[in-house]
N, C-alpha and C positions, 0 to 999 in steps of 0.2 A: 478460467485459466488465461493463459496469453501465447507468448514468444517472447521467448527471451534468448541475447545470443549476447558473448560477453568475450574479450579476450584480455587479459591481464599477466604480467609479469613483476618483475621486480620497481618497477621505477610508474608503471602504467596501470590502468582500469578504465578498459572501454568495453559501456556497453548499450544494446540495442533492444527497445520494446517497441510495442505497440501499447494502444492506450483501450482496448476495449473494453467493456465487462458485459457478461449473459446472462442471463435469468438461468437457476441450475431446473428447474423444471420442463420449458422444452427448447432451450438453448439459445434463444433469440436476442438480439442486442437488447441491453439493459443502458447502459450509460457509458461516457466516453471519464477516463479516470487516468489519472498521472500514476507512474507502477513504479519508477524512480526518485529514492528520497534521497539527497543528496547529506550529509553529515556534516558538514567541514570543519565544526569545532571540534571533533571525530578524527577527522581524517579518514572518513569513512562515509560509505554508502550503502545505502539499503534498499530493495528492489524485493516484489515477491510473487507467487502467482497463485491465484485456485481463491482462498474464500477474502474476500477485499475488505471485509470487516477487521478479520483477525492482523492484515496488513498494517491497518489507520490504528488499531489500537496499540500495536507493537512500537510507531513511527511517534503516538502521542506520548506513551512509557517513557519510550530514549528519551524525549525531550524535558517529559516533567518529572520525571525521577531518576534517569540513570547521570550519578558524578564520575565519567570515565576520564582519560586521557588522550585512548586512541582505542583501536581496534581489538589490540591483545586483554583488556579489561572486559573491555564490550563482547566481546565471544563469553568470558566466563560467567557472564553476567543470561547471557541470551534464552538457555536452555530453560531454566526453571521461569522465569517470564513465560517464554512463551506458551509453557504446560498452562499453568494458573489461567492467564487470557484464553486461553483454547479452549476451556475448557467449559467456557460460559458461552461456545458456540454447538451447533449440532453435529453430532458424533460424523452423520455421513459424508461432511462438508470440510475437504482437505485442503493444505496448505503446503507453499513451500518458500520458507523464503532465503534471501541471498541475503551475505552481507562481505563488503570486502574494502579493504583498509591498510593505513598505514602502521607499521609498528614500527616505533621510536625503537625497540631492542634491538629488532635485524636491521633496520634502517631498512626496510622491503615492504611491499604490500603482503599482505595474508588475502585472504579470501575462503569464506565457510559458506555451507548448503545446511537449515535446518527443516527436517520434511518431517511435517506431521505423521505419518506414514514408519516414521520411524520414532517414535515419541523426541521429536526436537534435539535429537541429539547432535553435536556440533559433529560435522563431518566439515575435514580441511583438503580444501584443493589443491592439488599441483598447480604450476605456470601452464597456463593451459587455453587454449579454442574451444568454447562450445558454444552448442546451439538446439534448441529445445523451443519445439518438436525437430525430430531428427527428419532431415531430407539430404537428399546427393548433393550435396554442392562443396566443391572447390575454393574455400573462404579468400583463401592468399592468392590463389591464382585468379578468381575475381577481383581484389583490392590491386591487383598488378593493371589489372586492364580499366578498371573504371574506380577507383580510389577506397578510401578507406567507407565515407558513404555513401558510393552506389552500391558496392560488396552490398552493405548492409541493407541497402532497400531492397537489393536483387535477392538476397537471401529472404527475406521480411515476404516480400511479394510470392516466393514460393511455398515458402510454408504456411501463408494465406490461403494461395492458388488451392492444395493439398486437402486442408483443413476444409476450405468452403466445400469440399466433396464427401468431406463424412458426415452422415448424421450423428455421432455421439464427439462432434467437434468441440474443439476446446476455447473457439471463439477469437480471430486473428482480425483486427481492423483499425478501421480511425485515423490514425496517426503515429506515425514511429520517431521516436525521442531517442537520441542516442548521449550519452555521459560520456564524457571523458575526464576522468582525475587523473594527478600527479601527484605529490608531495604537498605543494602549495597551493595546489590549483583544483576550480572544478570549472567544468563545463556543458552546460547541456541544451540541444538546440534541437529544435523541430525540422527533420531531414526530407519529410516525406508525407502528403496526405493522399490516404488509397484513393481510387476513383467513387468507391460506393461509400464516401463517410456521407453523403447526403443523404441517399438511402435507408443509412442506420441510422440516420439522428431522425428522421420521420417514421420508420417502426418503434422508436424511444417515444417518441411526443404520441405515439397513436395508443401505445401501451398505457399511458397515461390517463387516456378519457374513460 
């Protein structure tokens, strides 16, 4: 799994990961992996968390078969894909992934959630803050006091903090990537590296032997 935290409206889509991924056997860092796929000939983005197979083959689909325009195509498009691909993975091994975009109709982003869990079906988001795993924090009233990306490290760091206490965690590390699209634009930059990414890249290389 991850962290993922996203805020988006009519004109905007910003959002915030981390780059881990776990072994689903006893949850230990596995590899450090990009969770953010950028679309631009889209107008669109795609982002996902839980089995990272089913993500690379969804992200290699759009590219070598799907002929969309923008986002409102690409949603009608998404559900039955992602059944078929899912399907050639193992049952117990869940998925969810984002995608949000612009549509030429409203001249506005959209934004959808499809979760295995619920057989892919396109669920559409309101303009909306979240943040996944959930923790107390204050998103706007931290971006007031330390910007748009401390909020987000500050947020990222806790739902880390949190995570690293459970044993059936969902694996929060490495480095946090945050996107931001417009219209015309994309952009994505590396905000933040945790203290322990050294750490994990030596249980990655020891896993290895």
């Amino acid at each position: 799994m991850t962290a993922i935290n996203f805020l988006f409206d009519t004109q905007t889509v910003v959002i915030a990961m981390d780059t881990l991924s776990i072994t689903v056997a006893d949850r230990t860092p596995f590899k450090f992996a990009s969770k953010i796929f950028p679309l631009p000939h889209l107008r669109s983005v795609m982002c996902g968390t839980g089995n990272l197979d089913l993500i690379l083959d969804w992200n290699k689909a759009i590219h070598k078969s799907v002929i969309a325009y923008d986002i409102d195509y690409l949603n009608t498009l998404t559900p039955d894909v992602l059944v078929n691909l899912n399907a050639q993975n193992p049952k117990e091994l869940t998925s969810t992934i984002y995608q949000f975009g612009y549509s030429h109709k409203l001249e506005a982003f959209r934004g959808f959630v499809y979760r295995s869990t619920n057989n892919f079906v396109a669920e559409e988001y309101k303009y909306c803050t979240a943040q996944k795993p959930q923790v107390d924090f204050d998103f706007f009233e931290e971006a007031e006091l330390h910007g748009l990306d401390g909020a987000f490290i500050r947020l990222i760091t806790l739902q880390k903090s949190e995570d690293d206490a459970c044993l059936d965690r969902v694996g929060i590390g490495g480095e946090i990537h945050r996107f931001i699209m417009t219209k015309d634009s994309n952009k994505l930059d590396i905000i933040h590296r945790f203290p322990d990414h050294e750490d994990q890249y030596g249980v990655m290389i020891d896993n290895l032997k």
